[in-house]
N, C-alpha and C positions, 0 to 999 in steps of 0.2 A: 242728281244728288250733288248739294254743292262739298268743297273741301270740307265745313266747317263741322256738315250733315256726316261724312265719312269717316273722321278723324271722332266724334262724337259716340259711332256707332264702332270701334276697335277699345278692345281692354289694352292696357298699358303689358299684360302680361296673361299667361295663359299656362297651364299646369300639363304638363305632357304625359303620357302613358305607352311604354313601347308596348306593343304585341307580340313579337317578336317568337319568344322561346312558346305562347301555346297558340294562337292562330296564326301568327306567320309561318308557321311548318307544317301545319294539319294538309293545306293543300300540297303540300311535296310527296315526291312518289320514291323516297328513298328516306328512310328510317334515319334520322341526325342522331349521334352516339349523345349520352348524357352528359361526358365530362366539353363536350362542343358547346352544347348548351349553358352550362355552369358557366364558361369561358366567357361567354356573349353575357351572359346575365352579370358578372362581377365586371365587364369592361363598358357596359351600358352605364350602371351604376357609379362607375368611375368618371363617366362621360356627364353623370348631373342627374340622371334619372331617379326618381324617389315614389316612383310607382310603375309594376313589371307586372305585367302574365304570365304565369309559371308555366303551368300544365292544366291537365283536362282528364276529371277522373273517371273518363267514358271508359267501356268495355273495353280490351285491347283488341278483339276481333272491328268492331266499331271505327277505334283510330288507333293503329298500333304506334302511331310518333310519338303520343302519349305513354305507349307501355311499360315505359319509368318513372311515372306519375308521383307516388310517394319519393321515390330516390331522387328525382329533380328537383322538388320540395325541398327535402331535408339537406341536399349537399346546397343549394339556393340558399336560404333561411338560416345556413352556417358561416356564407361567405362573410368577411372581416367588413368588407365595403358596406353590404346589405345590414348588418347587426350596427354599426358605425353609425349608418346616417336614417337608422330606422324605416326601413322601404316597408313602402305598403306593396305584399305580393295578394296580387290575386288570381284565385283558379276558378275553371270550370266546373261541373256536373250537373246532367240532365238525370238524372235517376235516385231516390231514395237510397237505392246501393252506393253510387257515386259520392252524396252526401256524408254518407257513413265513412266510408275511405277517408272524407275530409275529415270527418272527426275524430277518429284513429289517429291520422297523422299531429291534430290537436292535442291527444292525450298524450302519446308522446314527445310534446316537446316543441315541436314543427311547424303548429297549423299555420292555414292561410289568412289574412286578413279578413279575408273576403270570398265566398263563393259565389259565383252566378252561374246561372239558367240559363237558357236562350226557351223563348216561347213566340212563336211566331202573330203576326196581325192578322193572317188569314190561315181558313184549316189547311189549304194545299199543301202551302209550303210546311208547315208544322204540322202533316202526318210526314212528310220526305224529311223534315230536320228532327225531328224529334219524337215519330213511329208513331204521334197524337193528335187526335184535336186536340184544341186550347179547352172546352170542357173536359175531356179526360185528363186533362193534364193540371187542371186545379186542383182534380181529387189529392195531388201530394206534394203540391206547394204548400200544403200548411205542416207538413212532416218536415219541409225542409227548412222552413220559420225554426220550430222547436226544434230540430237539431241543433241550428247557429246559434240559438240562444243559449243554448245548453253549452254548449262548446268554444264561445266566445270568438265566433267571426257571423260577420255582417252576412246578409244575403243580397243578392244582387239581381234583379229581376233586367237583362238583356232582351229588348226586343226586336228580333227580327222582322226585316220588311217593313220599317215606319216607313220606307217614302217610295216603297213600291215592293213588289213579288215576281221572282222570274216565272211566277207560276200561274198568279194572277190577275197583272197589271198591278198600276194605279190601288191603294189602299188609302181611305180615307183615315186624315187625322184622328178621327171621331173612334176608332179603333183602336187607337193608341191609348188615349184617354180611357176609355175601356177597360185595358189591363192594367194601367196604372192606378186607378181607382179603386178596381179589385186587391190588387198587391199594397196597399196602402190600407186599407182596412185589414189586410190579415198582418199588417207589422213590417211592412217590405217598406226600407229608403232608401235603396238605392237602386236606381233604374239607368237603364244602358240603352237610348235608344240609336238601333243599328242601321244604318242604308247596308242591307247585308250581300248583297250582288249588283252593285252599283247601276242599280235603278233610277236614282236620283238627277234631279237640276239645279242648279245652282237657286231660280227661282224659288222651287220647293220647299230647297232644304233651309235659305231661309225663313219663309212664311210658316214652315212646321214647326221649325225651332224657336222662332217670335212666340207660337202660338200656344206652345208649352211652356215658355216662362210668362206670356199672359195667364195662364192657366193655373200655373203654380207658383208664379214666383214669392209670395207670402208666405211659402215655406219654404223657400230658401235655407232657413237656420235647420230646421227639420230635415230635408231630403237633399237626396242629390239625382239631378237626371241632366245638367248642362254639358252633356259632352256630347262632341262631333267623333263620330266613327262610320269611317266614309271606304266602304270598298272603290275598286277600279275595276273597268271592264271596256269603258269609253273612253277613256283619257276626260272624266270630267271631276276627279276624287279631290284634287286640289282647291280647284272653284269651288266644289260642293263644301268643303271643308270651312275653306274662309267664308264661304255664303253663311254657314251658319255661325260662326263665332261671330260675323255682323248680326246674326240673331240674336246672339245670347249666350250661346257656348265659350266654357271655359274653360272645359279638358279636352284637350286632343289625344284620340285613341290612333296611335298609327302602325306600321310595321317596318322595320329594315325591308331595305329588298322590295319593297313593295309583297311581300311576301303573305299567305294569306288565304281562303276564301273556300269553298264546299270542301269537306273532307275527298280526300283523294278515294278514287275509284280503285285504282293499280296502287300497290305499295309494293319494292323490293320485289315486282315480279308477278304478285302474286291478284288474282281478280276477286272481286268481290268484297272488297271491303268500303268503310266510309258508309255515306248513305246512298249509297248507286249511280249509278251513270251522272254525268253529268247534266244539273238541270236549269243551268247558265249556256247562255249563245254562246261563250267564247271558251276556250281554253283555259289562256292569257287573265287570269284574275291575281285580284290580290288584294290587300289592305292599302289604303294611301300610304304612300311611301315617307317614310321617316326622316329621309335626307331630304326629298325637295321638300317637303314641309315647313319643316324646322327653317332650311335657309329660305323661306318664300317669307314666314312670320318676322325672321333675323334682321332681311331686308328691308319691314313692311313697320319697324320699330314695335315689336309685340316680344318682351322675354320671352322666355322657357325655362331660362338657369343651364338648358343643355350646351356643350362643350361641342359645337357643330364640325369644326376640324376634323374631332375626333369622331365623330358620329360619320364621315364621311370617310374616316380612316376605316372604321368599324363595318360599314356599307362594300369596300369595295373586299373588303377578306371575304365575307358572306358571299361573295360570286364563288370566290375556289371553294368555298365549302359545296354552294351549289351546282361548283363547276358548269358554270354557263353565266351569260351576260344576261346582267336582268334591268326589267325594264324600271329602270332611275334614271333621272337625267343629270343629276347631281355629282352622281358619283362618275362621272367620266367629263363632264363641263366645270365641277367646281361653282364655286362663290365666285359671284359678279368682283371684275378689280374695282379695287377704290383709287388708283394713282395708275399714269399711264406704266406700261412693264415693256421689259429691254424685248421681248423676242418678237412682239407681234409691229415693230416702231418703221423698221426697217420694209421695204416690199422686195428689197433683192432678195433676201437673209432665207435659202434653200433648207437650212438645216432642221429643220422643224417641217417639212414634210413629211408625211408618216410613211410605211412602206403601207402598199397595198395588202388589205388583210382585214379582219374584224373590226368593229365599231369602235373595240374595247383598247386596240394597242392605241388610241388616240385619244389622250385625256387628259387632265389639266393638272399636270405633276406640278409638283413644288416650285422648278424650273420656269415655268411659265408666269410667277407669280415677282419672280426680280424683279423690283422697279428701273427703270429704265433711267439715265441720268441725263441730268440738262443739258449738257452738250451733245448727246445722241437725238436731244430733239431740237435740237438749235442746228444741228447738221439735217437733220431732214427738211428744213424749212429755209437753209440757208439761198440766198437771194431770193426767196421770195415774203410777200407781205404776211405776217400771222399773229396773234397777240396772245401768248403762251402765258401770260405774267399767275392767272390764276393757277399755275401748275407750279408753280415753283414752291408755294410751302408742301405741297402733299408730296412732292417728288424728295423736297429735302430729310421731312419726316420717314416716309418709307426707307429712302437708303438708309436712316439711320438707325434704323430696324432691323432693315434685313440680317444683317449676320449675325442676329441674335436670333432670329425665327428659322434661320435656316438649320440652327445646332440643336434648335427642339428647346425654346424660349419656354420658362414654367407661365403656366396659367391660361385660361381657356377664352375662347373668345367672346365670351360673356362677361368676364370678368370675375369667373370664378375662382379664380386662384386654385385650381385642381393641382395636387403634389400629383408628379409623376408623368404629368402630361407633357408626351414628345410629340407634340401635332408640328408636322413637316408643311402642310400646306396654310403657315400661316405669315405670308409674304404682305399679307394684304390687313399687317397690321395698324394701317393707318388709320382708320377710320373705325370711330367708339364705336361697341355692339352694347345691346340692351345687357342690362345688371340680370343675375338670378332670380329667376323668380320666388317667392314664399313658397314654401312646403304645405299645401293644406292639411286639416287635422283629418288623420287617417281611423281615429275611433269611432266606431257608429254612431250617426247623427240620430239623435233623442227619438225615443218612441213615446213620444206624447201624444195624446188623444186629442190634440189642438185641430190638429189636421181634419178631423170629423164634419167642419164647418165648410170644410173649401170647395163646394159644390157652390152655396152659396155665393160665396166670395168672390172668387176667382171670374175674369170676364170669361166668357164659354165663345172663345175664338171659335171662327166655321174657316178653316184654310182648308181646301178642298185642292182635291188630286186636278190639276189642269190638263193633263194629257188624258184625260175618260174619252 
């Protein structure tokens, strides 16, 4: 692929979506208090975010993280930040009862934007996630159509396992196509397709993704299904993620923390909840992570409108909540420098050796981010041959920064102009970061009977599973 082919194949900008408050904690084994949650959801939003996961109106015996479900919602949907910049919240439920609950919280005042489902590509996994086949579980997708319509939030068809099953391997594309087909004649436009146990490859997930906006992309104005939502399990969520915004994808679904993935087995002690044993290889799961993300896209010149400093602020609090080091690389390495920095210049300079101890006492504080000044590198290189001259504007710019970024400078490094924002780790204001991105429109895309035709239409892509 030449540059011209790569730069061709990146959108200028890409719509984010944390996970955060309802699948980045399902997989946790200790219950997060509501007003934790609220916290996170008004400093996400403050961070640039303009669409969040609340909660999940499952049983509480099912997922008790959820068993604030309404009270998340409504203290959520109150917050100043959220009603200010109009967030689209969207929740969970798998059940006609679930639905109901959402609609309740509707008439009161509350509701969610958006509900979704999760339905799996194959039966295995969707009797373990969701106690059904995918035929039983038609019989009340169309209850939960007239519920939304009634109630005034979207429906959201989530499908698990597009680009493989820890249950079953390899799922063909053709699968997929299958349930969105069905949810599109009963009224459903908006589809979530999931790598839901980071099954996926980078190959895959773009040929799948390609292969759905061949498929549908003529209704584009009609539906939504361009998002990338890439669990971890490999260390491949991030490639997978960009693999498919090379596709076509233009929402990114992720998690803080990397946080995320089967509902927990153990909660607070107790056995038997979630949908059972664990039926993933690893432990160690989770949603791609929100921090390397975001700075992977920040880098890669792809908006988001997020406040990544802060997002990185916001990452490394979520460790004491979780009390343990989690797996992000972001939040303990920081944003790449843009201008040489004073501590790393020097090879004598001891004081920045860490004490022996966890991963986590060693990370890339504010400290690190000092630009380092021209005589400090005119003294490293003194008598011998070196040609430094291209450092001198970004060294004169950064010092002249710095003591504005150290006091907690306003506005974000996107360019957002966020009031209130004290990001500390923003040493490395030398170098433009991408503008905001647009806010898409968050009201349900048209239930027009145009879509009826798109068999027809649409080329009928065969991307086929390459690991069978």
């Amino acid at each position: 692929m030449t540059r011209e082919h790569l730069t061709a194949a990146l959108p200028e900008k890409v719509v984010a979506l944390e996970l955060l408050l309802r699948d980045g904690l399902q997989h946790s084994h200790k219950v997060i208090p509501t007003d934790t949650k609220v916290w996170f959801g008004d400093q996400l939003v403050k961070a640039g975010y303009n669409y969040l996961e609340v909660t999940n109106f499952a049983h509480p015996k099912a997922l008790p993280q959820c068993l604030d479900a309404e009270e998340s919602l409504k203290k959520v949907s109150e917050l100043e930040s959220v009603r200010k910049n109009k967030v689209h919240l969207k929740c969970y439920g798998m059940t006609r009862k679930a639905f109901e609950r959402a609609a309740e919280c509707a008439q009161k005042g509350y509701g969610p934007n958006s509900v979704a489902f999760t339905i799996s590509t194959e039966d295995l996994h969707c009797r373990r996630n969701a106690g059904r086949t995918r035929a039983e579980y038609f019989k009340d997708i169309p209850d939960f159509v007239r519920i939304g319509k009634e109630h005034g939030f979207a429906v959201d068809m989530a499908i698990a396992c597009v680009y493989g099953s820890p249950c079953a391997g390899p799922v063909p594309i053709e699968n997929t196509y299958e349930l969105i087909d069905r949810g599109l004649d009963l009224g459903i436009r908006y589809f979530t397709p999931c790598d839901t146990t980071g099954e996926s490859n980078p190959r895959r997930s773009y040929e799948y993704m390609a292969s759905l906006v061949d498929r549908y992309g003529k209704h584009d104005h009609e539906m939504k299904y361009k998002i990338a939502h890439f669990h971890e399990s490999r260390g491949l969520s991030l490639a997978n993620t960009i693999a498919a915004i090379q596709g076509g994808a233009r929402v990114v679904e992720s998690s803080l923390g990397s946080g995320g993935g089967q509902p927990a087995f153990i909660v607070n002690s107790v056995a038997g909840i979630g949908t059972g044993p664990l039926y993933t290889n690893s432990f160690e799961v989770g949603n791609c992570s929100s921090e390397d993300i975001l700075v992977a896209l920040e880098e890669m010149g792809i908006a988001t409108g997020i406040d990544v400093d802060r997002l990185l602020q916001l990452g490394r609090v979520f460790e004491w909540i979780m009390e343990k080091s989690l797996p992000v690389w972001t939040t303990k390495s920081g944003r790449p420098i843009k201008y040489p920095v004073e501590w790393n210049v020097s090879a004598d300079d001891l004081s920045y050796v860490p004490p022996f101890g966890p991963p986590q006492m060693y990370w890339a504080d504010p400290g690190k981010y000092k630009p380092a000044t021209l005589s400090q590198i005119q003294q490293v290189f003194e008598g011998r041959e070196a040609n430094i001259d291209f450092l001198k504007e970004g060294l004169a710019k950064a010092e002249a920064n710095w003591p504005t970024a150290l006091l907690g400078a306003k506005g974000s490094s996107n360019g957002t102009g966020k009031a209130g924002d004290t990001s500390s780790d923003r040493g490395q204001r030398g170098a433009a970061a991408p503008g905001k991105a647009t806010k898409e429109a968050s009201a349900s895309p048209s239930r027009s009977a145009g879509i009826s035709g798109r068999k027809g239409a649409a080329t009928q892509a065969k991307a086929k599973a390459r690991d069978r």
